[in-house]
N, C-alpha and C positions, 0 to 999 in steps of 0.2 A: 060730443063735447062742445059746448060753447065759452071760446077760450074771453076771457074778462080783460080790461085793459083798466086799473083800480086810477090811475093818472089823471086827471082833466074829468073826474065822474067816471060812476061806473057804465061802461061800452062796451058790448060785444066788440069781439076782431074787425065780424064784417060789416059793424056799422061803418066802419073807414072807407069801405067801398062799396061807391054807388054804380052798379052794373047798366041801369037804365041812361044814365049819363054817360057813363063812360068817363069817371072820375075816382081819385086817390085823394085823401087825404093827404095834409101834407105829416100830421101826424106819425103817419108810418117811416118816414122819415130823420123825426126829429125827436120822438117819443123815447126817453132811456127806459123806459119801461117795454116798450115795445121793442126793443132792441136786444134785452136781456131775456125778453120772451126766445126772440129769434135765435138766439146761442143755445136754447135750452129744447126749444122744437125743430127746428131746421137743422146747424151744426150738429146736435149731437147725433142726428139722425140719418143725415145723406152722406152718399158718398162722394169724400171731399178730395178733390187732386194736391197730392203731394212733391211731384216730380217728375225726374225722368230717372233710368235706369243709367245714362250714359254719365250722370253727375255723379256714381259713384261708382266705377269700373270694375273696381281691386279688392280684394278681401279686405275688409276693417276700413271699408273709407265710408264716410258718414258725411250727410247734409241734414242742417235743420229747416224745417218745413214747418205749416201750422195748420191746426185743424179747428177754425172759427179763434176765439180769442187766447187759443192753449197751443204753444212749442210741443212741434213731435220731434223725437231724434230717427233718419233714416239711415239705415244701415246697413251694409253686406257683411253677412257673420265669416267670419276667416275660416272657418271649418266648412260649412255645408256650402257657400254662399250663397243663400235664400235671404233676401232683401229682408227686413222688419220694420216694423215702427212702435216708436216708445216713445209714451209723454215724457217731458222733459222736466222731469218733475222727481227727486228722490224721493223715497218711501218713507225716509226717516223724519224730516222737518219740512218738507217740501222744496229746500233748494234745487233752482236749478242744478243739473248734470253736466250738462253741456255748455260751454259759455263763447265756443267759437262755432261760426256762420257752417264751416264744412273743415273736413281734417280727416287723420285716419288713425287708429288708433287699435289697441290689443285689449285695454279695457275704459272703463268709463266710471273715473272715482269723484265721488262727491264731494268738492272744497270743503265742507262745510264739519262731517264726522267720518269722511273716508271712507262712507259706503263705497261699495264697489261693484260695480256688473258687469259682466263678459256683454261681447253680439249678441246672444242670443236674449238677451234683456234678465238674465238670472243674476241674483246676489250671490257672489264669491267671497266678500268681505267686508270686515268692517272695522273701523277704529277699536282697538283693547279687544277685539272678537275674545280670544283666548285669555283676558284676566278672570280671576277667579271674583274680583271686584267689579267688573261690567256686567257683561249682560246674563253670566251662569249661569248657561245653557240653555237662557228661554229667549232665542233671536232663532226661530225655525225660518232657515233661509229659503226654500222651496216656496214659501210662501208670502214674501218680501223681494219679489223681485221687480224690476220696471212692470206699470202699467201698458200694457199691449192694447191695440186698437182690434178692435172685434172682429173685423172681418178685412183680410189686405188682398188688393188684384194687381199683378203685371200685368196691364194689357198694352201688346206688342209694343213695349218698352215703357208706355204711362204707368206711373204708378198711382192708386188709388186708397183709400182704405172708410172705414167708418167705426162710429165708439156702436153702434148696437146690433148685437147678436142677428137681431129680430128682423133687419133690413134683406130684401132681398137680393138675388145675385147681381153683383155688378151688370152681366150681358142684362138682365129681368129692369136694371135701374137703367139701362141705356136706349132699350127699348128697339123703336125704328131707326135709330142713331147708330145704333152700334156700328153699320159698317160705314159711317160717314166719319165718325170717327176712326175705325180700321184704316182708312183713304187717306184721313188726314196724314197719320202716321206712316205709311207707306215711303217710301224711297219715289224719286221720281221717276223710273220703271215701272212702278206697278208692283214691285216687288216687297215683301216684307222685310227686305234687307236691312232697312228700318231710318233713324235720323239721329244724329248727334248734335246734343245741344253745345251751344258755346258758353263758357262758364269766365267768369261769374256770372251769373244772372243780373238781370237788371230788376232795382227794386226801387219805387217812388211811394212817398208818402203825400196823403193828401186831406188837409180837413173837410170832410166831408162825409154823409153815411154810403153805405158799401152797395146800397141799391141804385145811387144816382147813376152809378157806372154798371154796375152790373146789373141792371134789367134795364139800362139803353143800349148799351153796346151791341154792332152786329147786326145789329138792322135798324140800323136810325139812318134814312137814306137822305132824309129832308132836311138832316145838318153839314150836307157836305159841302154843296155850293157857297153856305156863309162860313161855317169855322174853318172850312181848308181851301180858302181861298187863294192862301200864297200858298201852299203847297198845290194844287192844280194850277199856279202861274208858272211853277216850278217846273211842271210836267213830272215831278216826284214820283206819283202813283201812274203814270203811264208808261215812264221810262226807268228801270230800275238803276240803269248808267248814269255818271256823275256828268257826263257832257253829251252833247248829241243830240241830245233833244228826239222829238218823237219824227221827224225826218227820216232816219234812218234804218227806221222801221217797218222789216216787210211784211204786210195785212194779210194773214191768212185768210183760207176760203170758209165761208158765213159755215160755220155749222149748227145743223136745228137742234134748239134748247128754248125754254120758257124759263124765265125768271120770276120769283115769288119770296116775299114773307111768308114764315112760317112759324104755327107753334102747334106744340103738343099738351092742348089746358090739362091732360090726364098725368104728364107727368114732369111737365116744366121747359123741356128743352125745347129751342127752335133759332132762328134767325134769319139769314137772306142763301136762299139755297136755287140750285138749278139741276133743273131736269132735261135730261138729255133723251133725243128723241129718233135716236140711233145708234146703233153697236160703234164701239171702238172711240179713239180721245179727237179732239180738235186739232187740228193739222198747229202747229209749233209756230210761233210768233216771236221772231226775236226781237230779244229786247235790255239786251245787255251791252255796254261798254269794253268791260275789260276781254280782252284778247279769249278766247274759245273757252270761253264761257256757255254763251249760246252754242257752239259744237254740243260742248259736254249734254247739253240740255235736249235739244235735238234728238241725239242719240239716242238719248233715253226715252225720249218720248214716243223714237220708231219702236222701242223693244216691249212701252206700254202698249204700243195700236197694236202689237203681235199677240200681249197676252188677253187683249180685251177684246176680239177682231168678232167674235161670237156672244160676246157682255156688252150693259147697258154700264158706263160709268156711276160710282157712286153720285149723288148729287150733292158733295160737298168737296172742297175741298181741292188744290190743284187746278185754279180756276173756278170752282164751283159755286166757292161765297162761303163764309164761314160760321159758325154757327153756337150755341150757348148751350152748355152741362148746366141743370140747376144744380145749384144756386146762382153758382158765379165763376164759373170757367170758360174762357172764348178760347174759341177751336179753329187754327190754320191749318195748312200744310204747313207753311213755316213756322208759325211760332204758336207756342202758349200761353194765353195769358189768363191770370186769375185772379179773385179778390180776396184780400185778407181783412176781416173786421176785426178793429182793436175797441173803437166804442161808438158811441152812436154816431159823433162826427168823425170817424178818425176811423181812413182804411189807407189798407199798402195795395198798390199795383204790384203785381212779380211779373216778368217776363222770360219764359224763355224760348231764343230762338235757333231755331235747327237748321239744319243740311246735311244731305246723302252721307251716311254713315262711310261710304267709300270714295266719296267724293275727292276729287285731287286738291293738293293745296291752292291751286289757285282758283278753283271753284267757292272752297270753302272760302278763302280770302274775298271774295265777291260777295258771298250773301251775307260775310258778316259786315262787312262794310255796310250794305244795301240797309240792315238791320238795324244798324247805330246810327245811319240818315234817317233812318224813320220813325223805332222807338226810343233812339236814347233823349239824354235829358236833356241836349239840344238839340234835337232832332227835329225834322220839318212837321210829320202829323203828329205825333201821340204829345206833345206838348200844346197842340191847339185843343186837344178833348179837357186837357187837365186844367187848362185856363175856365173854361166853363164847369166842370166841376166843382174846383176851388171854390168857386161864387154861388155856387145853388146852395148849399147846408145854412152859410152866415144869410144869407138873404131872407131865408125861409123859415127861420127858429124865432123872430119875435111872435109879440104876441099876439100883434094882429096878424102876420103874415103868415104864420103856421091856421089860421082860420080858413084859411082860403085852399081851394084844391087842386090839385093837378090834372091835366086832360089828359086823357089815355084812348078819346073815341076817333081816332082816325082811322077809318075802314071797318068800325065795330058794326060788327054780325052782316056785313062782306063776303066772310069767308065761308069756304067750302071742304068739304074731305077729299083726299086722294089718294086711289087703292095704292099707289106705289108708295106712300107714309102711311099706313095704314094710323088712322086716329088723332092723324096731322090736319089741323087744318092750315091750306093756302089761300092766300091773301095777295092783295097787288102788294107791288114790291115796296111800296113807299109809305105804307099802313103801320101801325103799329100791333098787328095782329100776335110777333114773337113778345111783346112787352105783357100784352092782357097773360096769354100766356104763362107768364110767370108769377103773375098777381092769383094766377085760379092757383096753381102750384103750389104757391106761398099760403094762399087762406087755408087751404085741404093743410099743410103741416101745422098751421097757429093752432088751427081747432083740432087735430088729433092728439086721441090719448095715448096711442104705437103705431106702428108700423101695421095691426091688424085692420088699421082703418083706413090705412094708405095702399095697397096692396094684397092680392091685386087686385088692377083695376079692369073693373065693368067695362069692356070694351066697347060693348053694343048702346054705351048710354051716352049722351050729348054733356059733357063735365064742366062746358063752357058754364061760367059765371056771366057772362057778358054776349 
């Protein structure tokens, strides 16, 4: 399939991208055509992160989430409690269901005609259901109930889902990531005990389109000496303590590891990952303020070097370097973060960030602090990304300046495979090898007609574009 762009003339997709230069359009960008492509080949298609399981605990408690430009409603049904998700959308006129952020609730009636749905997303009722003047027997409710997301995954507390049948299984969509991700989410033990987010969540809005941030985040190593400049004057990112400075810091012993950009052109994810190059974790580096803190940390790190004393650690995560879900999910041990497109200029950040499900209170009180120094809205780094975001959409939408294109060849075709990412290729750290990456990713969804053509993939074949 060669997907059309009818905008500015008629263009194939990948005339936007020049592989031999190692350039984007800015097009891709700035194009509402191209954007509304992308809701309709990407969103409806991959699998989109909805949350965490800890935002809804209790039977009937419910957060809204979004999947590309459409409200889903997340839910734990009070009978079974198997989590769901449902467009937020009634069946009858299409008003919203839902009109609050998170809550808990026994059913879920429509403002608008008093439909009505239980958790489990079924129509129980309706405005006059029972006059002999309304609906007279022709409302078959079995078949009027919430729209359901096709396919949903717990994974070890993320929650997942996507609109098409056709896609494959979450683990099949994660690929060599999966247990980088498993790592992420992990306790800091090692254990699957798992991580509990802190709520509310943090949400920023930004003019701008949803790729500027989501396919540089995460390995853009070459913007940190200038946009986080007062936050490394800070010592922020070395010292997670509000005083102290990095002084007080005892230097563990070097342990062997390689560091690398990385991308997966075959199925989109990658970012700045490391490779460990001996069983067991990195001796404990303390680096906290508040009173046993660093105990707590410590501790857990002896009871990781015990379950891994025979394993290679994953290469994400807890140190590792963080990493990108396509489309647009960036992956911590602490936090996650992801992109929401509302229009061609216009995306939300959501944040959210965790700590050891068993953690004591003054642990937790530590990394939520540590969290709101770093991502909230006045916080020292994630407010220097967004300054530079803000500026790239308005800068780049005239009409000379959308003529002109983006550079994307730093380290292009650099890179190499390695058996422990089978289909990864790595790249020097400081390359943009995870960015192309996501650009080979994104062309494979513009131009496909399903998921037949995306999956699966030809392993043994070279998918780079670039």
């Amino acid at each position: 399939m060669v997907a059309i762009i009818r905008a500015r003339g008629d263009r194939s997709i990948r005339d936007f991208i020049d592989p031999e230069r190692g350039t984007v359009s800015r097009e891709l960008y700035v194009n509402p055509d191209i954007f509304e492509q992308e809701m309709e080949q990407i969103f409806q298609r991959c699998w989109l992160f909805l949350g965490h399981e800890s935002q809804i605990p209790n039977p009937g408690d419910f957060v809204i989430s979004r999947m590309g430009t459409e409200e889903v409603i997340v839910v734990r049904d009070r009978k079974d409690l198997q989590i769901r998700a449902f467009l937020n959308s009634c069946r009858h006129r299409g008003m919203k269901v839902v009109r609050y952020d998170q809550g808990n609730s026994l059913i879920f009636t429509c403002p608008f005609h008093a439909w009505t749905y239980d958790t489990t997303g079924r129509l129980v009722g309706a405005g006059f259901q029972h006059s002999p003047e309304a609906y007279c027997g022709t409302l078959p409710k079995e078949q009027w109930g919430l729209a359901e997301v096709a396919q949903f995954k717990n994974f070890y507390g993320s929650l997942w889902a996507t609109w098409d049948p056709k896609a494959p299984s979450f683990e099949e969509y994660l690929g060599p990531f999966a247990e980088s991700l498993r790592h992420c989410l992990q306790a800091s033990d090692g254990t699957d005990a798992g991580l509990d987010m802190f709520t509310p969540f943090q949400r920023h809005r930004l003019p701008t389109n949803w790729k500027v941030p989501g396919f540089t985040s995460v390995t853009d190593l070459t913007h940190t000496a200038m946009t986080h400049r007062s936050a490394a004057a800070a010592k922020l990112h070395q010292d997670r303590g509000s005083k102290g400075g990095r002084d007080r810091v005892r230097k563990a012993q070097p342990f062997p590891m390689s560091k690398y950009a990385i991308g997966d052109h075959n199925l989109g994810h990658g970012g700045m990952c490391t490779l460990y190059h001996q069983n067991g974790v990195p001796e404990y580096e303390e680096e906290w303020y508040e009173a046993g803190v660093d105990d707590y940390f410590r501790e857990a790190t002896a009871r990781k070097a015990e379950l891994l004393a025979d394993k290679i650690m994953a290469p994400h995560g807890w140190g590792g370097g963080h990493f990108a879900i396509f489309p647009s999910v960036m992956v911590d041990s602490w936090r996650l973060r992801w992109w929401q497109p509302h229009s061609v200029g216009v995306v939300e950040r959501w944040t959210l960030s965790g700590v050891d499900k068993t953690a004591p209170k003054h642990v937790r009180d530590a990394v939520r602090h540590y969290s709101e120094r770093f991502n909230g809205p006045v916080g020292f780094f994630e407010s220097d990304d967004m300054e530079n975001w803000n500026y790239v959409f308005p800068a780049s939408q005239g009409a000379r300046a959308r003529k002109l294109d983006y550079f994307f060849a730093n380290g292009i075709r650099l890179g190499e495979y390695n058996d422990r990412l089978p289909g990864v290729v790595f790249n020097g750290s400081y390359t943009e090898e995870a960015q192309r990456a996501r650009f080979s990713r994104w062309l494979a969804f513009m131009e496909a007609a399903s998921w037949d053509d995306l999956y699966p993939v030809n392993k043994t074949a070279d998918h780079r574009i670039w």
